[in-house]
TIFI-328065 format. One record per atom (N, C-alpha, C): residue in three letters; atom name; y, x, z. Coordinates in steps of 0.2 Angstrom, whole numbers. Atoms other than C-alpha are relative to their C-alpha. Layout:
ATOM  sedo  gulum     py     px     pz
ATOM   ALA     CA      Y      X      Z
...
// end
This chain:
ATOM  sedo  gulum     py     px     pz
ATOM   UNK      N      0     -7      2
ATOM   UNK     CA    145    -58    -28
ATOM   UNK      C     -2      4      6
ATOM   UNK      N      4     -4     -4
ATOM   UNK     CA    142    -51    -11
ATOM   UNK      C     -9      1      2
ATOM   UNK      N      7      0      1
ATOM   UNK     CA    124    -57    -12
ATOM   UNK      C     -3      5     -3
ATOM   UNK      N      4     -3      7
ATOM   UNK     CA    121    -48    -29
ATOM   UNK      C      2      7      3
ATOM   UNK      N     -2     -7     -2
ATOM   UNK     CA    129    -32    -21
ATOM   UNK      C     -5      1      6
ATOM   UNK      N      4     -3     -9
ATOM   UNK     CA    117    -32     -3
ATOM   UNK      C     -6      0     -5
ATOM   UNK      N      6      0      1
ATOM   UNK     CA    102    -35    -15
ATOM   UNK      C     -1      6     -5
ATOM   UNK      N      0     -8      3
ATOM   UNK     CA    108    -20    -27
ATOM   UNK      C     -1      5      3
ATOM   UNK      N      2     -6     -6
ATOM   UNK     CA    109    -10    -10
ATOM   UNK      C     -8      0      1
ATOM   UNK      N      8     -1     -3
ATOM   UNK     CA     92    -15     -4
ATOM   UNK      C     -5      3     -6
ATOM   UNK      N      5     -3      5
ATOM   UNK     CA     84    -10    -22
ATOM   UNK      C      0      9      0
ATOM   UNK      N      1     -3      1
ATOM   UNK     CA     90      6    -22
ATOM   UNK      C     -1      5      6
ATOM   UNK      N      3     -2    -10
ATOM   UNK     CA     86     11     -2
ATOM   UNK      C     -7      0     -3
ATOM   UNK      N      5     -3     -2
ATOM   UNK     CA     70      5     -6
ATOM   UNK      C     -3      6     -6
ATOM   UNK      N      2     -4      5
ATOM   UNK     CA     70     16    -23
ATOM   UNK      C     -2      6      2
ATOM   UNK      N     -1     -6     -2
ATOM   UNK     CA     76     31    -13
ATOM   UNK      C     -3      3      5
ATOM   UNK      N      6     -2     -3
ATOM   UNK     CA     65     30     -1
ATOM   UNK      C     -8      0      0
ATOM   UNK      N      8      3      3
ATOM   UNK     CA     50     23     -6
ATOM   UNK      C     -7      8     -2
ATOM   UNK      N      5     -6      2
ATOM   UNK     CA     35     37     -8
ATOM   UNK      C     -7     -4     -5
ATOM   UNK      N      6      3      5
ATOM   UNK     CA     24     28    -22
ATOM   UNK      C     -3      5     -5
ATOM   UNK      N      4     -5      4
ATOM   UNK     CA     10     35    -33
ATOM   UNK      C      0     -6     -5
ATOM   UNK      N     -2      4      9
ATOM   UNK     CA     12     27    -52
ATOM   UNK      C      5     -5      2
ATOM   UNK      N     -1      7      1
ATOM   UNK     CA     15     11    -54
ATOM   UNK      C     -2     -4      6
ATOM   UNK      N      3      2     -4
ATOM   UNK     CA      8      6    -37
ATOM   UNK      C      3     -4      6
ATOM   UNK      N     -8      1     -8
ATOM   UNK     CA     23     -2    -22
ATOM   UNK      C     -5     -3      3
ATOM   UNK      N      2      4     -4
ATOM   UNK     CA     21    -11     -7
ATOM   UNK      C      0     -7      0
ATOM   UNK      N     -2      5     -2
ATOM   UNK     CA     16    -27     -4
ATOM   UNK      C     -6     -5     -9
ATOM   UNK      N      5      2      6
ATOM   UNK     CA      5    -28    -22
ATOM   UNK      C     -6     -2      0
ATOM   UNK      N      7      2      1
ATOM   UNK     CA     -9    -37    -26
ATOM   UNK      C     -7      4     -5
ATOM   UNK      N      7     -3      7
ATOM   UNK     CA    -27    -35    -35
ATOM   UNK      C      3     -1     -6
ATOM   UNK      N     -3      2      5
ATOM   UNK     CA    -19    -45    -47
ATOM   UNK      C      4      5     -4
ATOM   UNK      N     -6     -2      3
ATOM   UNK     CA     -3    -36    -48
ATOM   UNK      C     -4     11     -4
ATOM   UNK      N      4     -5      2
ATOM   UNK     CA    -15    -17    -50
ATOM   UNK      C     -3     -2     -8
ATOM   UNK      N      5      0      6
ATOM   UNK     CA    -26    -26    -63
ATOM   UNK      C      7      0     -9
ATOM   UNK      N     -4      1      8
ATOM   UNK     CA    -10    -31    -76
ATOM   UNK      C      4      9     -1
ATOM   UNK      N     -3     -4      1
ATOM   UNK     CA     -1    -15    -71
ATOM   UNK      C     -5      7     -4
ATOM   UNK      N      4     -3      3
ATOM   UNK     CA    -17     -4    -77
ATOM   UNK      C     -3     -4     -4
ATOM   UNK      N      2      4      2
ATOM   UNK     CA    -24    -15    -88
ATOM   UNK      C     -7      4     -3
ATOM   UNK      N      4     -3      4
ATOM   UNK     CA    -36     -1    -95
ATOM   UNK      C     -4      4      4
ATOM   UNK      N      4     -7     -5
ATOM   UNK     CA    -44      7    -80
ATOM   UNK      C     -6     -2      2
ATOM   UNK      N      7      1     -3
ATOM   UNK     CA    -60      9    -75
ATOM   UNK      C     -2     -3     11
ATOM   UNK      N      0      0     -6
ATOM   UNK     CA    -63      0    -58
ATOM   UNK      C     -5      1      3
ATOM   UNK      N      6      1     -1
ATOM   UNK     CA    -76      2    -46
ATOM   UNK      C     -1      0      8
ATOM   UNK      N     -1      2     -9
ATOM   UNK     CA    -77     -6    -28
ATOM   UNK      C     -6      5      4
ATOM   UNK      N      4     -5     -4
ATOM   UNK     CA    -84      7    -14
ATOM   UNK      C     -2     -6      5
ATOM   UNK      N      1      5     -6
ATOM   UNK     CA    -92     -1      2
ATOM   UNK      C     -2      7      6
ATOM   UNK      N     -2     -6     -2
ATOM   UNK     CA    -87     14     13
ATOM   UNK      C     -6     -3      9
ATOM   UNK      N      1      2     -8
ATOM   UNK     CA    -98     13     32
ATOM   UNK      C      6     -5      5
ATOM   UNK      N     -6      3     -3
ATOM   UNK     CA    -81      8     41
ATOM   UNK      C      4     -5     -2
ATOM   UNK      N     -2      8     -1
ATOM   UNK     CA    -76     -7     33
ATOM   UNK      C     -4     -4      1
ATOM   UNK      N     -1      9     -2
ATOM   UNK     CA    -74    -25     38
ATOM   UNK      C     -1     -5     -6
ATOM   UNK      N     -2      5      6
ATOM   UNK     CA    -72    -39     29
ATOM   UNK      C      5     -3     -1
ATOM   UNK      N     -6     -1      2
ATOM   UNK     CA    -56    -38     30
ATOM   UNK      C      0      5     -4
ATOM   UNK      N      2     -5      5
ATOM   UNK     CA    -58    -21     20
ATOM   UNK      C     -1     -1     -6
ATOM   UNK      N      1     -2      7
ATOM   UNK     CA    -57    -17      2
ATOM   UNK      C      2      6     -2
ATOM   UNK      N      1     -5      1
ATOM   UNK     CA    -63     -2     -4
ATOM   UNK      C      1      2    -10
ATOM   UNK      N      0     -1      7
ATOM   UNK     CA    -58      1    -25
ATOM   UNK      C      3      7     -2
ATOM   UNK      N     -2     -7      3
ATOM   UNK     CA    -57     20    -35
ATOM   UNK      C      1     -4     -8
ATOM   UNK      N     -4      0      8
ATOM   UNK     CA    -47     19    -53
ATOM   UNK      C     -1      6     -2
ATOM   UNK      N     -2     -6      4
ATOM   UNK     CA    -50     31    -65
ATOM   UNK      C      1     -3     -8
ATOM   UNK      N     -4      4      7
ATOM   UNK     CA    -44     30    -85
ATOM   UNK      C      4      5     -3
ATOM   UNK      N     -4     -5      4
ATOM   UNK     CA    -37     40    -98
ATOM   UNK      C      8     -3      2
ATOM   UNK      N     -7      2     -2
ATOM   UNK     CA    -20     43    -93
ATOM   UNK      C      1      3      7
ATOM   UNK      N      2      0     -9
ATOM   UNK     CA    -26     47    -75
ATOM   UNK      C     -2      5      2
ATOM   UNK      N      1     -5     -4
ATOM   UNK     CA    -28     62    -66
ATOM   UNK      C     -3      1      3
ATOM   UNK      N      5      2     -4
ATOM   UNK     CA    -44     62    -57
ATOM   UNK      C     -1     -6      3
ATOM   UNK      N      1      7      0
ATOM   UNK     CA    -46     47    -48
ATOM   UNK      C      6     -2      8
ATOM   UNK      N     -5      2     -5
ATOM   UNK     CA    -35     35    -38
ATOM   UNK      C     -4     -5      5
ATOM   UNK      N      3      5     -6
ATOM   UNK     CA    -43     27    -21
ATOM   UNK      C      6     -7      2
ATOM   UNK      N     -4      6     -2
ATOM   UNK     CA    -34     11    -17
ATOM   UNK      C     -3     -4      7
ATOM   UNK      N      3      4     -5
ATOM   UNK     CA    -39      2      1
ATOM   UNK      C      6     -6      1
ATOM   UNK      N     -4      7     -2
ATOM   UNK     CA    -33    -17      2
ATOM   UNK      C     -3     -4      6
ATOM   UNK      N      0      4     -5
ATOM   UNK     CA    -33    -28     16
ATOM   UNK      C     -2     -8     -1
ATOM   UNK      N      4      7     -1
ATOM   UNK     CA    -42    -45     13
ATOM   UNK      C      1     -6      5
ATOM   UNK      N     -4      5     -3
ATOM   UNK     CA    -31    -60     20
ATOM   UNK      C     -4     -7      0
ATOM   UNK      N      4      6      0
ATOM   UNK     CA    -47    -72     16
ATOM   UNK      C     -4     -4      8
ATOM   UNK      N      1      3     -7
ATOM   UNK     CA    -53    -71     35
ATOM   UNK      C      3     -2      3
ATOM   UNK      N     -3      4     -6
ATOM   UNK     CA    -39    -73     44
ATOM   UNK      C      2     -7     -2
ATOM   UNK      N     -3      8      2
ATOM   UNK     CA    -35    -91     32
ATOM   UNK      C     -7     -4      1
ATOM   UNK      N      8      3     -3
ATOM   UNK     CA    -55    -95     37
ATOM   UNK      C      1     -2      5
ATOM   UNK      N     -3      0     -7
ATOM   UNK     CA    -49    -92     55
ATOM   UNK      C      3     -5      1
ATOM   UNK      N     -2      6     -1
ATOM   UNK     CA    -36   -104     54
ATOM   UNK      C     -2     -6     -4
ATOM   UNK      N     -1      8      1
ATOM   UNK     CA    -40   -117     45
ATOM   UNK      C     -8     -2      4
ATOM   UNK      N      4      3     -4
ATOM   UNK     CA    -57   -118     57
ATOM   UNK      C      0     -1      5
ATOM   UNK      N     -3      2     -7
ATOM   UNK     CA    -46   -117     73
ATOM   UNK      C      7     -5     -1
ATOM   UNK      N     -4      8      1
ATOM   UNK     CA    -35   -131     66
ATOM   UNK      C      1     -2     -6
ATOM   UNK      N      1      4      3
ATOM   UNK     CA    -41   -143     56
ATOM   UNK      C      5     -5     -1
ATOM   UNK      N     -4      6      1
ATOM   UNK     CA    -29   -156     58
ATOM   UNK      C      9      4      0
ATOM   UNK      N     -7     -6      1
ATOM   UNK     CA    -14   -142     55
ATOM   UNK      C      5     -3     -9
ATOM   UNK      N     -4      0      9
ATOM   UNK     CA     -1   -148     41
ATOM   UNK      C     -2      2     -4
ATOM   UNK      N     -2     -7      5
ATOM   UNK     CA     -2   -133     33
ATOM   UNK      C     -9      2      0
ATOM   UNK      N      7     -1      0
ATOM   UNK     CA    -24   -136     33
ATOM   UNK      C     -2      3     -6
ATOM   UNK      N      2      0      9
ATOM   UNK     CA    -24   -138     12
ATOM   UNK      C      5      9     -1
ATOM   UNK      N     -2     -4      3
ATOM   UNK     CA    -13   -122     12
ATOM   UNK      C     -6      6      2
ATOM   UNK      N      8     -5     -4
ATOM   UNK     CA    -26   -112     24
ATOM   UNK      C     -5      1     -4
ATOM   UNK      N      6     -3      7
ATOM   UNK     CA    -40   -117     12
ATOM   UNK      C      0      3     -4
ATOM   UNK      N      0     -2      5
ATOM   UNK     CA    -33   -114     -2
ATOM   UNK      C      1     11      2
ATOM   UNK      N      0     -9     -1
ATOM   UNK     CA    -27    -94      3
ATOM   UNK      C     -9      2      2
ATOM   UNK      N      4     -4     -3
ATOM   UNK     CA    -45    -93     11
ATOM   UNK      C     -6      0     -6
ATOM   UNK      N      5      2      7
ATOM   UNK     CA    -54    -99     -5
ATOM   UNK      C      4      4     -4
ATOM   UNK      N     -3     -5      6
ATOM   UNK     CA    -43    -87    -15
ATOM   UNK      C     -3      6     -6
ATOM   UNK      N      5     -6      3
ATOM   UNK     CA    -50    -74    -29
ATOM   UNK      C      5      6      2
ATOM   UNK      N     -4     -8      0
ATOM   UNK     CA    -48    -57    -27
ATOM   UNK      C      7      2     -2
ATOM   UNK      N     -6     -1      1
ATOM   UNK     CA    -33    -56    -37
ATOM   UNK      C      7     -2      4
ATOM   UNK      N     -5      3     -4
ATOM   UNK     CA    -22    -66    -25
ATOM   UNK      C     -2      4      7
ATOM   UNK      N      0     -1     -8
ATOM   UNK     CA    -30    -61     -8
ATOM   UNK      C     -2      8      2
ATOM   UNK      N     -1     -6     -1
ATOM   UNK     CA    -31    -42     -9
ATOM   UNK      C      7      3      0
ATOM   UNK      N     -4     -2     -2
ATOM   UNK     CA    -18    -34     -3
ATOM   UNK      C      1      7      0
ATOM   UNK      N     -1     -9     -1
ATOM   UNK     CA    -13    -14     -6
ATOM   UNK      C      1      3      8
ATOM   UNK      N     -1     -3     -6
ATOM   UNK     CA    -14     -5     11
ATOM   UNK      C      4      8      0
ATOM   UNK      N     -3     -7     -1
ATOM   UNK     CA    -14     14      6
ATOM   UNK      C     -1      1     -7
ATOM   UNK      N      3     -2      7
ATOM   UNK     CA    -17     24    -10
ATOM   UNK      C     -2      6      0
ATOM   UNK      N      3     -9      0
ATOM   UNK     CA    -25     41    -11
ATOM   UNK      C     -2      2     -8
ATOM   UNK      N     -1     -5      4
ATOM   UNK     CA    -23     51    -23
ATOM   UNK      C     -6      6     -1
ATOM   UNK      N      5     -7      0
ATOM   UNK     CA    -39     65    -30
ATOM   UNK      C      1      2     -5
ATOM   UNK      N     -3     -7      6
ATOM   UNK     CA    -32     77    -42
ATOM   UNK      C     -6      3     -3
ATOM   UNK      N      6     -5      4
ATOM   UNK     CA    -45     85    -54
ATOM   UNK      C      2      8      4
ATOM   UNK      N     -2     -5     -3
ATOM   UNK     CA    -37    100    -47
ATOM   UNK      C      3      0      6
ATOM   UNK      N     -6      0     -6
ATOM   UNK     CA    -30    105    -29
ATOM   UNK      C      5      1     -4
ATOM   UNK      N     -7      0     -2
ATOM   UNK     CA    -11    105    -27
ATOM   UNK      C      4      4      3
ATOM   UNK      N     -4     -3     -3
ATOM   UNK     CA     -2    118    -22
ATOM   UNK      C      5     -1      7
ATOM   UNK      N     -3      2     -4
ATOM   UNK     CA      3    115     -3
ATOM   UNK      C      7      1      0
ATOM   UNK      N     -6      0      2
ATOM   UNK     CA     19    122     -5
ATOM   UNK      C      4     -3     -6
ATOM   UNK      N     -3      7      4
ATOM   UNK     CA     25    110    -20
ATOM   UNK      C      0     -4      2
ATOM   UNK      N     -1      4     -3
ATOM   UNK     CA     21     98     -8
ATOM   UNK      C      6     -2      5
ATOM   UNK      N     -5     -3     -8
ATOM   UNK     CA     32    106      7
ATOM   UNK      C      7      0     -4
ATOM   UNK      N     -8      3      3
ATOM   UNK     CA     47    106     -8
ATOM   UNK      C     -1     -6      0
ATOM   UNK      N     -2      4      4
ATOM   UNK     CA     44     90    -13
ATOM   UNK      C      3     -5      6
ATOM   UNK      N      0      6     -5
ATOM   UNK     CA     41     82      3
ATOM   UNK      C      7     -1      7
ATOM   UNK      N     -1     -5     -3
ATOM   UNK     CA     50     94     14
ATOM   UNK      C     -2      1      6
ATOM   UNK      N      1     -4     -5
ATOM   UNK     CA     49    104     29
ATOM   UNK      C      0     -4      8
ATOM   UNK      N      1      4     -5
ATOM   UNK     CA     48     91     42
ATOM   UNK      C     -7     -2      1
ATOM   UNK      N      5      0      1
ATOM   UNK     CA     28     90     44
ATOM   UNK      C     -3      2      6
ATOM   UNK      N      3     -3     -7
ATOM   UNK     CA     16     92     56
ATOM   UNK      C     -8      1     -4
ATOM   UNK      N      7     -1      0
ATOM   UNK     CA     -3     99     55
ATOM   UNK      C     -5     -1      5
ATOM   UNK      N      3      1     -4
ATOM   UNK     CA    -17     94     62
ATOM   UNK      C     -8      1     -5
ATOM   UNK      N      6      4      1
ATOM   UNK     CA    -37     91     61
ATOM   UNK      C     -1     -5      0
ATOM   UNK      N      2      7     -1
ATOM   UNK     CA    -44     76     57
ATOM   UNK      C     -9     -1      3
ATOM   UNK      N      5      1      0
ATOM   UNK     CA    -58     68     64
ATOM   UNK      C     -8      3     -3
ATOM   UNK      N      4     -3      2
ATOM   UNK     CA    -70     78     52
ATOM   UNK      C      2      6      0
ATOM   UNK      N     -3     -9      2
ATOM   UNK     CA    -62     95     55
ATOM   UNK      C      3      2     -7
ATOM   UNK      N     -5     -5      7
ATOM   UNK     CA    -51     96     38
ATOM   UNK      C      5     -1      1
ATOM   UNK      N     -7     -3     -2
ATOM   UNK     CA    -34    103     41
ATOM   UNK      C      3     -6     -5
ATOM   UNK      N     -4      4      3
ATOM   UNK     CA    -22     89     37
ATOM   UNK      C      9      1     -1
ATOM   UNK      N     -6     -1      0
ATOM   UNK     CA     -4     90     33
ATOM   UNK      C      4     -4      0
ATOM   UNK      N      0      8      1
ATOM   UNK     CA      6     74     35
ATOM   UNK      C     10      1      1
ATOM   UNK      N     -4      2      0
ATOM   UNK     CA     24     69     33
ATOM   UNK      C      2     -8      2
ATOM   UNK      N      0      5     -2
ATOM   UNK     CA     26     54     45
ATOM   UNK      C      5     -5     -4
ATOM   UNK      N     -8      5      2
ATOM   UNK     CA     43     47     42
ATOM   UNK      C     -2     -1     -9
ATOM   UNK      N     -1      2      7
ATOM   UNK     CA     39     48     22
ATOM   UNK      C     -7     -6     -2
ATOM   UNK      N      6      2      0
ATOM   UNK     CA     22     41     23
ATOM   UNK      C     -5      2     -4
ATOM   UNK      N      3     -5      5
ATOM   UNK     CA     14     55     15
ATOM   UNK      C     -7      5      4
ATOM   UNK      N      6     -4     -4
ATOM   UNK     CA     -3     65     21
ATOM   UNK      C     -3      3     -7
ATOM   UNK      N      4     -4      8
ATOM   UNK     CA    -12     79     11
ATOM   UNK      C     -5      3      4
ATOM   UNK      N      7     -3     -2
ATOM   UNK     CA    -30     84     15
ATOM   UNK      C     -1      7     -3
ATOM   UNK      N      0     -8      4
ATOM   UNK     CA    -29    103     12
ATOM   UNK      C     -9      2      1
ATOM   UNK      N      5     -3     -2
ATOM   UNK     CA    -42    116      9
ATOM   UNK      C      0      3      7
ATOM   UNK      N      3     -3     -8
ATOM   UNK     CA    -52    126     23
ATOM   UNK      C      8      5      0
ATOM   UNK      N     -4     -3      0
ATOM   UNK     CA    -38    139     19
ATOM   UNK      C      8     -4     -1
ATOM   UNK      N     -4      6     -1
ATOM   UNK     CA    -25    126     19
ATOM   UNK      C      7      3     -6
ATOM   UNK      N     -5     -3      6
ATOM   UNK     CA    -17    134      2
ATOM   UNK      C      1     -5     -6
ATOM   UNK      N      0      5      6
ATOM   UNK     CA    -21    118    -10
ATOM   UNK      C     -3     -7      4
ATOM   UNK      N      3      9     -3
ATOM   UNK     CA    -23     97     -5
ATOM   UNK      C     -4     -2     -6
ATOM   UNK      N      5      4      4
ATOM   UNK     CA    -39     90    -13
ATOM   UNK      C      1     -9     -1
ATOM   UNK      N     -2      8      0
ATOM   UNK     CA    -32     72     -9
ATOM   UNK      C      8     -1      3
ATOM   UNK      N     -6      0     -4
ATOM   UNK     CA    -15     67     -5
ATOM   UNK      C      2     -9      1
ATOM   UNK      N     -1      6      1
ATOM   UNK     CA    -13     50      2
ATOM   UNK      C      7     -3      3
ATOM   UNK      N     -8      2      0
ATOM   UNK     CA      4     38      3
ATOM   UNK      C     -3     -8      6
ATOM   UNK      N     -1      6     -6
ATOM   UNK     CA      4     25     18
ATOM   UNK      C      8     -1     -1
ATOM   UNK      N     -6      2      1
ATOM   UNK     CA     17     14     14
ATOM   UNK      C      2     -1      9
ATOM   UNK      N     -3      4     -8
ATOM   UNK     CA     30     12     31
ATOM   UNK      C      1     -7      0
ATOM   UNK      N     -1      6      0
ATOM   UNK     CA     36      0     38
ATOM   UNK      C      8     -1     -3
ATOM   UNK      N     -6      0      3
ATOM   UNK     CA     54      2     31
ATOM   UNK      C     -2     -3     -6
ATOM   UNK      N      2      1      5
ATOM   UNK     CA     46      1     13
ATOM   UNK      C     -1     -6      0
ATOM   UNK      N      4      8      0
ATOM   UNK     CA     35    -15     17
ATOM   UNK      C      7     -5     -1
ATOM   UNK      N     -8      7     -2
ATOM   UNK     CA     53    -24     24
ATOM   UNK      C      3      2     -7
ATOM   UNK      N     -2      0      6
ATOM   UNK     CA     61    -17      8
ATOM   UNK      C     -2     -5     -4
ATOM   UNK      N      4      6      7
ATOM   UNK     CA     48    -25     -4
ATOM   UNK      C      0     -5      2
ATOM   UNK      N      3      6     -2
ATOM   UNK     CA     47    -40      6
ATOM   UNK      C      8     -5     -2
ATOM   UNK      N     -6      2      3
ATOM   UNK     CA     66    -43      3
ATOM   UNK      C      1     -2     -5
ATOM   UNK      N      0      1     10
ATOM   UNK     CA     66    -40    -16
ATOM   UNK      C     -3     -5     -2
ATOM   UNK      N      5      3      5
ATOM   UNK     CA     52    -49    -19
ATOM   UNK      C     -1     -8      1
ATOM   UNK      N     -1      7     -2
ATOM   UNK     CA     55    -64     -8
ATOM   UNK      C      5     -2      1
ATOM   UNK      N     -5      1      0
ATOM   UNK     CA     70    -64     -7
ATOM   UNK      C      5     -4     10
ATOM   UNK      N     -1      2     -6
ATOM   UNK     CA     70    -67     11
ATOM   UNK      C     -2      5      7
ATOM   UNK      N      0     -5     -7
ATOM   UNK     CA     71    -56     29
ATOM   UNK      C     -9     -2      1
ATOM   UNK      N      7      1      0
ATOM   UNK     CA     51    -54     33
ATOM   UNK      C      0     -2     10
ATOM   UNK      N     -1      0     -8
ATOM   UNK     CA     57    -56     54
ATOM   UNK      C      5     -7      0
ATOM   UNK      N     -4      6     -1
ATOM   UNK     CA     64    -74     49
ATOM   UNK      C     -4     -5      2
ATOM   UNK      N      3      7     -3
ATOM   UNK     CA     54    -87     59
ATOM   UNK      C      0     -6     -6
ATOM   UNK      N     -1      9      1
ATOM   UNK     CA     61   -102     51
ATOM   UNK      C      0      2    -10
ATOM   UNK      N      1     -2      8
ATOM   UNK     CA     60    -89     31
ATOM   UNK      C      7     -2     -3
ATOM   UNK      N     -5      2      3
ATOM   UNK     CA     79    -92     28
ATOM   UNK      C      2      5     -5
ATOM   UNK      N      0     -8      4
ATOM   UNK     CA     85    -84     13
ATOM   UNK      C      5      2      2
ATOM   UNK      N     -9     -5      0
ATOM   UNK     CA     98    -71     13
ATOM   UNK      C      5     -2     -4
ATOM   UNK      N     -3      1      2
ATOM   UNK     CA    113    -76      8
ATOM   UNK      C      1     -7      1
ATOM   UNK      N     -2      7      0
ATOM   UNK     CA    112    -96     10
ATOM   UNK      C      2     -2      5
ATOM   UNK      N     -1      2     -7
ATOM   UNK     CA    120   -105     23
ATOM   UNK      C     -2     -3      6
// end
């Protein structure tokens, strides 16, 4: 009983804190985006600054608000790496298989942005978000607005009275969150013990 009660706790921690855009959490795959929109139009970018770790995909689709950028993280190079620096590794057939994996499985959500057919009102953001936020320039001179702790950032206009994009970087609070629900196990556990078992 006390299990089912610490896992109740953890679902609504991460509910309450959680800053997600749709349908979107931490910790999701390509897979998990393709069944949860099943109807969107997808279209992979290939931005200057990625890697090959990098995955660049925009969603849009009736139902959708301008369009939603998505960058995942590609977990095929680093299972290449190891299974080339240890061939003779127990765990070699697992290595393969994660680094031979399709998209569905070895994409991983990073961030999500958000691009509204219309800006946003920076103050609806300042209630929603609140009042703890800092301003800055980014590296291209457009005035940003960012709520760290939430994992929230809004690219304002030149006059910084409406966000053209608002992008949601999950924490690391969240990640550990979803990493509990979903596996049912502490992600800082060495040896993967579940919670609750002896």
């Amino acid at each position: 009983m006390k299990v089912i009660w610490f896992f109740l706790f953890l679902l609504l921690s991460a509910l309450a804190n959680a800053e997600i855009f749709g349908k979107i959490r931490p910790l999701d795959k390509y897979g998990d985006i393709l069944k949860k929109y099943p109807n969107a139009e997808l279209e992979r970018l290939e931005p200057a600054w990625a890697t090959e770790k990098d995955a660049l995909m925009v969603m849009r689709g009736v139902g959708i608000s301008g369009a939603i950028v998505i960058k995942y993280e590609d977990s095929r190079p680093m299972f290449r790496e190891l299974a080339e620096k240890n061939p003779d590794s127990p765990s070699i057939a697992i290595f393969n298989h994660a680094a031979n994996a399709e998209d569905e499985e070895a994409l991983e959500v990073q961030w999500v942005r958000w691009m509204p057919d219309e800006g946003v009102n920076v103050k609806k953001l300042i209630s929603k978000f609140g009042k703890k936020y800092e301003k800055y320039y980014d590296d291209e001179m457009r005035p940003v607005i960012k709520w760290a702790d939430r994992g929230v950032a809004a690219y304002m206009s030149e006059d910084e009275l409406s966000a053209h994009a608002i992008e949601y970087a999950f924490t690391k609070r969240e990640r550990d969150s979803e990493f509990r629900l979903k596996y049912k196990t502490d992600p800082y556990n060495s040896k993967l013990k579940k919670i609750g078992s002896s």
